[in-house]
PQR file of N, CA, C, O and H, with PARSE charges and radii, in Angstrom:
ATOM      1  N   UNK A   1      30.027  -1.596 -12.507 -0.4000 1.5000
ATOM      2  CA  UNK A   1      29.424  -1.870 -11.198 -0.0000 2.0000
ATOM      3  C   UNK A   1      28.152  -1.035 -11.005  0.5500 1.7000
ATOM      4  O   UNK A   1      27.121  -1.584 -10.616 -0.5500 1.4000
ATOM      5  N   UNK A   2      28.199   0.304 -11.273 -0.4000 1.5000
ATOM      6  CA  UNK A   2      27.075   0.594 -11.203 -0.0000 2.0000
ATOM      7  C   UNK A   2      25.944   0.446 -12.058  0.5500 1.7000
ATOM      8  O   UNK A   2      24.785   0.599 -11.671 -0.5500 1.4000
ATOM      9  H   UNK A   2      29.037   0.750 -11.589  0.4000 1.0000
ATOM     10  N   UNK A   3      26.342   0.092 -13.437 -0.4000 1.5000
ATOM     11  CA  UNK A   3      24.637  -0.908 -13.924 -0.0000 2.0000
ATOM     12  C   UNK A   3      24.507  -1.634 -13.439  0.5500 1.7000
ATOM     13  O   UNK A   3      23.289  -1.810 -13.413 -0.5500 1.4000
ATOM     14  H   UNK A   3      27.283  -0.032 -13.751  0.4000 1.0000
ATOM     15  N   UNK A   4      25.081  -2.510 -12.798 -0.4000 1.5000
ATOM     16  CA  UNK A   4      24.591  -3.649 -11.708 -0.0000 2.0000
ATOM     17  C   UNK A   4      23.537  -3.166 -10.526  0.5500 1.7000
ATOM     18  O   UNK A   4      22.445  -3.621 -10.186 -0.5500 1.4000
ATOM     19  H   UNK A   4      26.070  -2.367 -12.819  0.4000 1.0000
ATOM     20  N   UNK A   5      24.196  -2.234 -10.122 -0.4000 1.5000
ATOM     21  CA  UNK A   5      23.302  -1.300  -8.550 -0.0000 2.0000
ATOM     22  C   UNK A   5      22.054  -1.258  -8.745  0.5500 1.7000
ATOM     23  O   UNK A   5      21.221  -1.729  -7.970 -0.5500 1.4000
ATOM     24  H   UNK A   5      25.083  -1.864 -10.398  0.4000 1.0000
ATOM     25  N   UNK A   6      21.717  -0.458 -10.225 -0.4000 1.5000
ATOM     26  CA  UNK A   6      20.497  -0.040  -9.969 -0.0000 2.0000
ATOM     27  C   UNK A   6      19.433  -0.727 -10.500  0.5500 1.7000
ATOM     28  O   UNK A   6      18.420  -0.029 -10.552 -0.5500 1.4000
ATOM     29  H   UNK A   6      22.394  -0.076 -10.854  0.4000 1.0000
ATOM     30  N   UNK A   7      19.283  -2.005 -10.971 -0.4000 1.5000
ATOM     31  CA  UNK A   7      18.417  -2.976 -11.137 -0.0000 2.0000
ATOM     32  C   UNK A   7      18.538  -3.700  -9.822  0.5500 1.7000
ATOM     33  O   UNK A   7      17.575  -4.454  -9.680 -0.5500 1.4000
ATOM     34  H   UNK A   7      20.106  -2.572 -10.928  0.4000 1.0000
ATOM     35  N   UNK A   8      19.433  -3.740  -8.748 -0.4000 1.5000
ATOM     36  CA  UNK A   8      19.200  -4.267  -7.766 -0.0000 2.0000
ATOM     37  C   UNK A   8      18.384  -3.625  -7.044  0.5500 1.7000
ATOM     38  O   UNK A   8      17.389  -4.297  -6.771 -0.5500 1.4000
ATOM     39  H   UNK A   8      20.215  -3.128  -8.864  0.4000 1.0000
ATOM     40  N   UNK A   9      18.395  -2.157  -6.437 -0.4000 1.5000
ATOM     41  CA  UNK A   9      17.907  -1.218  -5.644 -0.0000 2.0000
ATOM     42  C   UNK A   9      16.713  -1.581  -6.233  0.5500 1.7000
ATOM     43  O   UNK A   9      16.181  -2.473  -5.571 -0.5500 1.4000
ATOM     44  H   UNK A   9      19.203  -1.611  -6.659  0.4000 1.0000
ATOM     45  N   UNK A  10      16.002  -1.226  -7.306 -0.4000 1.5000
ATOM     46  CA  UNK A  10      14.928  -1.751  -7.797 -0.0000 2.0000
ATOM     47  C   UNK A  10      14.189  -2.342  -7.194  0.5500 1.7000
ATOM     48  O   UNK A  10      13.188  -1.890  -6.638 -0.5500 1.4000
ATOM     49  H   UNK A  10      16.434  -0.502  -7.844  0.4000 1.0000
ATOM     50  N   UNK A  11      14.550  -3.415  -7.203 -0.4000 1.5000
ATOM     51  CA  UNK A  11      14.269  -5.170  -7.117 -0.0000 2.0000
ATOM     52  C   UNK A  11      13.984  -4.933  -5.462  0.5500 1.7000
ATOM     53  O   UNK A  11      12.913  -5.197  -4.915 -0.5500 1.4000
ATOM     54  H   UNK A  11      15.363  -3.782  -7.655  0.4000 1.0000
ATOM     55  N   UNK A  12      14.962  -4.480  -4.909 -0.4000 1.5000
ATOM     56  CA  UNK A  12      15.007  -4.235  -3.449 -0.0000 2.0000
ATOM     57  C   UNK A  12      13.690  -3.379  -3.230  0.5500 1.7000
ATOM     58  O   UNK A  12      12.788  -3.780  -2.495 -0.5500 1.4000
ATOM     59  H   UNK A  12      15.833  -4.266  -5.353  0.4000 1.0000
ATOM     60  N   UNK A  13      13.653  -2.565  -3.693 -0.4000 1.5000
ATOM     61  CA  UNK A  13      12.778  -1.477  -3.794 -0.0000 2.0000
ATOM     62  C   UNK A  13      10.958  -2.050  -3.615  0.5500 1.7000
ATOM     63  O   UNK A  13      10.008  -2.016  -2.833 -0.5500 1.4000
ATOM     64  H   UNK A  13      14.385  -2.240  -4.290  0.4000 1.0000
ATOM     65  N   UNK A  14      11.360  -2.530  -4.910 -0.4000 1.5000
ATOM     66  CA  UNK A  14       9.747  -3.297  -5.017 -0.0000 2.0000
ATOM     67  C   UNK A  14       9.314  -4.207  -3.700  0.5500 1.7000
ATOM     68  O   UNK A  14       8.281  -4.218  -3.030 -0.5500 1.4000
ATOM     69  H   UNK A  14      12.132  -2.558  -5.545  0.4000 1.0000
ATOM     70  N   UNK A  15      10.674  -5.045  -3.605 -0.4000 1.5000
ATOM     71  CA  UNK A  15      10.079  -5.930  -2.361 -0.0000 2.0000
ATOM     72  C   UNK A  15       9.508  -5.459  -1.351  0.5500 1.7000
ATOM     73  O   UNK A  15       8.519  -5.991  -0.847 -0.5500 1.4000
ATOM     74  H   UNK A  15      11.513  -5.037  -4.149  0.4000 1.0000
ATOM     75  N   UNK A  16      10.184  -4.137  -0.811 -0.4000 1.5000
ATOM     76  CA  UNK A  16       9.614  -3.278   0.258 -0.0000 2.0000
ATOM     77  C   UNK A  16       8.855  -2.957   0.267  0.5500 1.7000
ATOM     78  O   UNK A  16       8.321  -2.722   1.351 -0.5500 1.4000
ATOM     79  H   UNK A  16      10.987  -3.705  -1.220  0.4000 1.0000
ATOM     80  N   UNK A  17       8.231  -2.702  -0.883 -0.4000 1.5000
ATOM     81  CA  UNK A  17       6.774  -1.807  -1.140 -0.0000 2.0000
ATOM     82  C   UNK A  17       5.843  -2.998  -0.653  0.5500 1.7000
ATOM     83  O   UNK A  17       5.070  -2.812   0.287 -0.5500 1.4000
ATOM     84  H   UNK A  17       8.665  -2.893  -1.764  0.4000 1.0000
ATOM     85  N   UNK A  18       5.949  -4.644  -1.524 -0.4000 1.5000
ATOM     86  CA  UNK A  18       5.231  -5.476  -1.202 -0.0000 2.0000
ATOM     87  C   UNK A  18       4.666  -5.874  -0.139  0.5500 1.7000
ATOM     88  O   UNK A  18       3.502  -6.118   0.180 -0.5500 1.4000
ATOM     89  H   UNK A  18       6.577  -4.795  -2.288  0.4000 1.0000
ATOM     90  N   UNK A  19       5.980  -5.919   0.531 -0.4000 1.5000
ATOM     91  CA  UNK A  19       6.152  -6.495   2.002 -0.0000 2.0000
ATOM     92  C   UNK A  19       5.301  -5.371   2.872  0.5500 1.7000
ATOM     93  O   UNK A  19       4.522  -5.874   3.681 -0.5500 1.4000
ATOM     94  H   UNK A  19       6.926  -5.721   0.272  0.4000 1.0000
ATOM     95  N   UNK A  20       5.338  -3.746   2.822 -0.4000 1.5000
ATOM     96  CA  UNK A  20       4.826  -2.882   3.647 -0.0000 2.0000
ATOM     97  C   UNK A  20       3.366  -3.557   3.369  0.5500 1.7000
ATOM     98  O   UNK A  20       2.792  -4.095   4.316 -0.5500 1.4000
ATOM     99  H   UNK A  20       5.971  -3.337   2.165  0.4000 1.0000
ATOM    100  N   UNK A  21       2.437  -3.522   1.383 -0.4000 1.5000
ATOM    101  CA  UNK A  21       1.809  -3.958   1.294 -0.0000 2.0000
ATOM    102  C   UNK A  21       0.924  -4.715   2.162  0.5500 1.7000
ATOM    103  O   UNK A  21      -0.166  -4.299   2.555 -0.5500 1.4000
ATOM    104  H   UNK A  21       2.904  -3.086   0.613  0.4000 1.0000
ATOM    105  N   UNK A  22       1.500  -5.990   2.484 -0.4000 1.5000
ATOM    106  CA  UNK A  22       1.192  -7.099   2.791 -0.0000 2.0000
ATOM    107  C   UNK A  22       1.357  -6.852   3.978  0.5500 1.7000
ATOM    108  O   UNK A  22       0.666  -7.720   4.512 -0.5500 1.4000
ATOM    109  H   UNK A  22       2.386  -6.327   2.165  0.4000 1.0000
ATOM    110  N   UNK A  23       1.876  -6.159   4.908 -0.4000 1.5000
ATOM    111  CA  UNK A  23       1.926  -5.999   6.085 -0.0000 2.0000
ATOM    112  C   UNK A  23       0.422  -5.064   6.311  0.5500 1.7000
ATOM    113  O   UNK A  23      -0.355  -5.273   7.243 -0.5500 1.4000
ATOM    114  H   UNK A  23       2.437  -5.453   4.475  0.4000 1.0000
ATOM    115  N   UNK A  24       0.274  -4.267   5.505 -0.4000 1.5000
ATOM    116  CA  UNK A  24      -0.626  -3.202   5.527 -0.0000 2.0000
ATOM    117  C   UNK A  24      -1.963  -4.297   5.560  0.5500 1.7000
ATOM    118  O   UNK A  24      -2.927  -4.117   6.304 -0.5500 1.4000
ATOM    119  H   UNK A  24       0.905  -4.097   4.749  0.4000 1.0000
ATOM    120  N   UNK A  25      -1.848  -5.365   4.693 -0.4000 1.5000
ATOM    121  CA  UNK A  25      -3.457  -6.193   4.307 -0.0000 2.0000
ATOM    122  C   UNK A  25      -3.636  -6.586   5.982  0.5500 1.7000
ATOM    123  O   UNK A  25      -4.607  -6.485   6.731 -0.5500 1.4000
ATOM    124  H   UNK A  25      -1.065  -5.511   4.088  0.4000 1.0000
ATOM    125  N   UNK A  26      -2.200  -7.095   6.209 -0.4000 1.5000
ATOM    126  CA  UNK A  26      -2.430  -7.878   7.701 -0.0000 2.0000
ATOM    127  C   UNK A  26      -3.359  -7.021   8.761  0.5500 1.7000
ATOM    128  O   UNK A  26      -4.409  -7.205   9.378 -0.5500 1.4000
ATOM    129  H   UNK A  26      -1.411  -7.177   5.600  0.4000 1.0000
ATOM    130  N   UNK A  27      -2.574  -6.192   8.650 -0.4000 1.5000
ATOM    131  CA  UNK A  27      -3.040  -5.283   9.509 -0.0000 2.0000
ATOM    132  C   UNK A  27      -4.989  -4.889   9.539  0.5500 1.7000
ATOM    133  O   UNK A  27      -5.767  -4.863  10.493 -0.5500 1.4000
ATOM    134  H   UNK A  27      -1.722  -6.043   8.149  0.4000 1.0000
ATOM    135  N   UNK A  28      -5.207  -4.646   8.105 -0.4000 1.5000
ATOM    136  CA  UNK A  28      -6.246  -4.033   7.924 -0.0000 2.0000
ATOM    137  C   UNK A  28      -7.374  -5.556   8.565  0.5500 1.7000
ATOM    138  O   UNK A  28      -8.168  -5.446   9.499 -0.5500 1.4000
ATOM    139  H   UNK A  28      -4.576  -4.667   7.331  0.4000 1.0000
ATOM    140  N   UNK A  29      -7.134  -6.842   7.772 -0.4000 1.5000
ATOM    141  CA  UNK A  29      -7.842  -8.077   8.458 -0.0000 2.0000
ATOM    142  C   UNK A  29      -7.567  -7.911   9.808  0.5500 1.7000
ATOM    143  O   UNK A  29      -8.481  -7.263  10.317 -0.5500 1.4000
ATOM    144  H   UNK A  29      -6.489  -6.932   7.013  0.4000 1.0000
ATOM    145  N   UNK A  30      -6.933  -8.133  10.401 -0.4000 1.5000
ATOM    146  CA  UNK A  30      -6.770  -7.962  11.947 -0.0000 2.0000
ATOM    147  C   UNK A  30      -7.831  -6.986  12.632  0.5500 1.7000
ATOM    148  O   UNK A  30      -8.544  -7.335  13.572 -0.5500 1.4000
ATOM    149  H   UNK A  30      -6.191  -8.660   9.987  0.4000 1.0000
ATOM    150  N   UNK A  31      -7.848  -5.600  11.990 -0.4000 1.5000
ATOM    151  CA  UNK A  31      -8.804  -4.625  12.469 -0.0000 2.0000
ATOM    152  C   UNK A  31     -10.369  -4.922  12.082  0.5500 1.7000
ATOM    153  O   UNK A  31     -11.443  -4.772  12.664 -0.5500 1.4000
ATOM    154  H   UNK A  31      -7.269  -5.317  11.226  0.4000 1.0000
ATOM    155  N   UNK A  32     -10.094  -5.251  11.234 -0.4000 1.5000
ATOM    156  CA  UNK A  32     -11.847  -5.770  10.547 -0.0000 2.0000
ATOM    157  C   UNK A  32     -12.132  -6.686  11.646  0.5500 1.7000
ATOM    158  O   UNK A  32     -13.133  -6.523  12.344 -0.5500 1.4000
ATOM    159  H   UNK A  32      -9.221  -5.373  10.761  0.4000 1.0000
ATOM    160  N   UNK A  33     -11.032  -7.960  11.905 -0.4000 1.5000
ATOM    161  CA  UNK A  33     -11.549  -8.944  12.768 -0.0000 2.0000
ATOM    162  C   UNK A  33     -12.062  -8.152  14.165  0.5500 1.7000
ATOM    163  O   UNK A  33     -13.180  -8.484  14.559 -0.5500 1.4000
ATOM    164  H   UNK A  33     -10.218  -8.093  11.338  0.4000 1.0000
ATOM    165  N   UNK A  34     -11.537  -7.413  14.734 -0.4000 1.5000
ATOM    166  CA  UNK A  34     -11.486  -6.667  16.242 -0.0000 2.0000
ATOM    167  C   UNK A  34     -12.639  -6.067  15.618  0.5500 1.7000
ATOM    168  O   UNK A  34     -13.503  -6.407  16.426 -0.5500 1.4000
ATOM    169  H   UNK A  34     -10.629  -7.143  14.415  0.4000 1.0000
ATOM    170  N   UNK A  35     -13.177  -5.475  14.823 -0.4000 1.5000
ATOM    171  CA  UNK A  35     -14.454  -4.552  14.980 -0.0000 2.0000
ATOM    172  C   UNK A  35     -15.876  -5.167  14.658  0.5500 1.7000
ATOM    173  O   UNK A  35     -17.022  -4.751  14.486 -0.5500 1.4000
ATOM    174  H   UNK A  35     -12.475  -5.198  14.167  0.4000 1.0000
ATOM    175  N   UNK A  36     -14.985  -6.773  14.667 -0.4000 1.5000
ATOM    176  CA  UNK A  36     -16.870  -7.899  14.002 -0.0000 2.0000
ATOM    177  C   UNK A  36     -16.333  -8.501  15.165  0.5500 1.7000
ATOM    178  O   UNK A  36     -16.758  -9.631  14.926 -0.5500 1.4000
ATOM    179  H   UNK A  36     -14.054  -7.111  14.806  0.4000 1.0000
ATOM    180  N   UNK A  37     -15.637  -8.647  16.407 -0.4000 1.5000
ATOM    181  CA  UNK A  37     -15.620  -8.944  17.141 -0.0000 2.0000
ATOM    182  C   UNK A  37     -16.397  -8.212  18.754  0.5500 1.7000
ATOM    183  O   UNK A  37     -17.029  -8.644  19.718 -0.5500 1.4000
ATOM    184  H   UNK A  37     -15.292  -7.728  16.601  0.4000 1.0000
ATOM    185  N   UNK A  38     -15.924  -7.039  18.323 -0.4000 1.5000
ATOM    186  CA  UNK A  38     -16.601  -5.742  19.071 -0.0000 2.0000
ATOM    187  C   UNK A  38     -18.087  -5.299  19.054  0.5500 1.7000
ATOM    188  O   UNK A  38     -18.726  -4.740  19.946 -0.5500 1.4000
ATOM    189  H   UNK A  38     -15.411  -6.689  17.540  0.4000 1.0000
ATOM    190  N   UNK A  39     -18.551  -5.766  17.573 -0.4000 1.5000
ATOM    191  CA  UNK A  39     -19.781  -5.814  17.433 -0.0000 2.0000
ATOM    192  C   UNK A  39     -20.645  -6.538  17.694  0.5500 1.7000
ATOM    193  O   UNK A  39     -21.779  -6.154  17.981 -0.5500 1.4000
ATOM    194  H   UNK A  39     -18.032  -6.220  16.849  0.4000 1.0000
ATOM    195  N   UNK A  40     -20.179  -8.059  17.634 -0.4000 1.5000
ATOM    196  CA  UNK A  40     -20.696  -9.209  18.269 -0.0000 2.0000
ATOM    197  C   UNK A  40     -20.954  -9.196  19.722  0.5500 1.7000
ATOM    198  O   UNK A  40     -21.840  -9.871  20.246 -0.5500 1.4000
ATOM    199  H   UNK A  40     -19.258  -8.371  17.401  0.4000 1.0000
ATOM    200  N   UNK A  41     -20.302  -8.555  20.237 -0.4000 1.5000
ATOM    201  CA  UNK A  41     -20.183  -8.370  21.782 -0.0000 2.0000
ATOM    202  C   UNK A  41     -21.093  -7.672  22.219  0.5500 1.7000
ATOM    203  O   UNK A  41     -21.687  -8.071  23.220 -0.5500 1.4000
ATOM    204  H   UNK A  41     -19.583  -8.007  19.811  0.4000 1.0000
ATOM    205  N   UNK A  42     -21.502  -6.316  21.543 -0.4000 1.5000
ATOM    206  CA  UNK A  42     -22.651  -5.362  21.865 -0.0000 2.0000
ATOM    207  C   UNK A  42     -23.655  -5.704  21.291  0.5500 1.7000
ATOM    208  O   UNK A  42     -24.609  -4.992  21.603 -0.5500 1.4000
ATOM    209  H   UNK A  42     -21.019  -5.992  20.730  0.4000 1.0000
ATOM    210  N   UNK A  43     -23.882  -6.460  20.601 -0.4000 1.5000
ATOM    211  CA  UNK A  43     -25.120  -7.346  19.788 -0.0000 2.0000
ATOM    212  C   UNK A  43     -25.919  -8.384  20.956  0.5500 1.7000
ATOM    213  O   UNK A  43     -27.113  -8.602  21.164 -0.5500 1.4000
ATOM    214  H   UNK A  43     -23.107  -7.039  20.348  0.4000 1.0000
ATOM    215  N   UNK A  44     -24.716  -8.875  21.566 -0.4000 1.5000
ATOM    216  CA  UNK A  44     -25.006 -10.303  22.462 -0.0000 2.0000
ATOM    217  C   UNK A  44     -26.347  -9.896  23.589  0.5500 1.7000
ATOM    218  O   UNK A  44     -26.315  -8.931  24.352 -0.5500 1.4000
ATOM    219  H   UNK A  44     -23.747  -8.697  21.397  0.4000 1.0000
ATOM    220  N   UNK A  45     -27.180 -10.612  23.503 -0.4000 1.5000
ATOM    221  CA  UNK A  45     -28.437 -10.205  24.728 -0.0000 2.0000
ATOM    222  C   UNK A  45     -27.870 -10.220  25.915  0.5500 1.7000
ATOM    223  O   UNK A  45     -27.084 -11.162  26.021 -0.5500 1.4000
ATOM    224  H   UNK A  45     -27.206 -11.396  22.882  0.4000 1.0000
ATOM    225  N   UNK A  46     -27.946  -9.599  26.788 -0.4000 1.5000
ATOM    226  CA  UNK A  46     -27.432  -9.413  28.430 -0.0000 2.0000
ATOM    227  C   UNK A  46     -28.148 -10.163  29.168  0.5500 1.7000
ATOM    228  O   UNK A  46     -27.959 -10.193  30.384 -0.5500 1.4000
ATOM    229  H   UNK A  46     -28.583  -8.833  26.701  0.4000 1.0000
TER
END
């Protein structure tokens, strides 16, 4: 049973990393968008 465990934890393991990953990309596009959004705004002629 336990050679079974630890190729799972693994596996588990990696996904998490991905997923934070990919949560992390989200995140970072999201902020890029808000700061070319922010900029556009103070750009705009009054």
């Amino acid at each position: 049973m336990a050679i079974q465990q630890t190729p799972m934890n693994k596996v588990n393991t990696d996904a998490n990393i991905s997923q934070a990953r990919a949560k992390a990309r989200a995140a970072q596009v999201n902020a890029n968008a808000h700061v070319l959004k922010a900029k556009h705004m103070m750009n705009k002629p009054k």
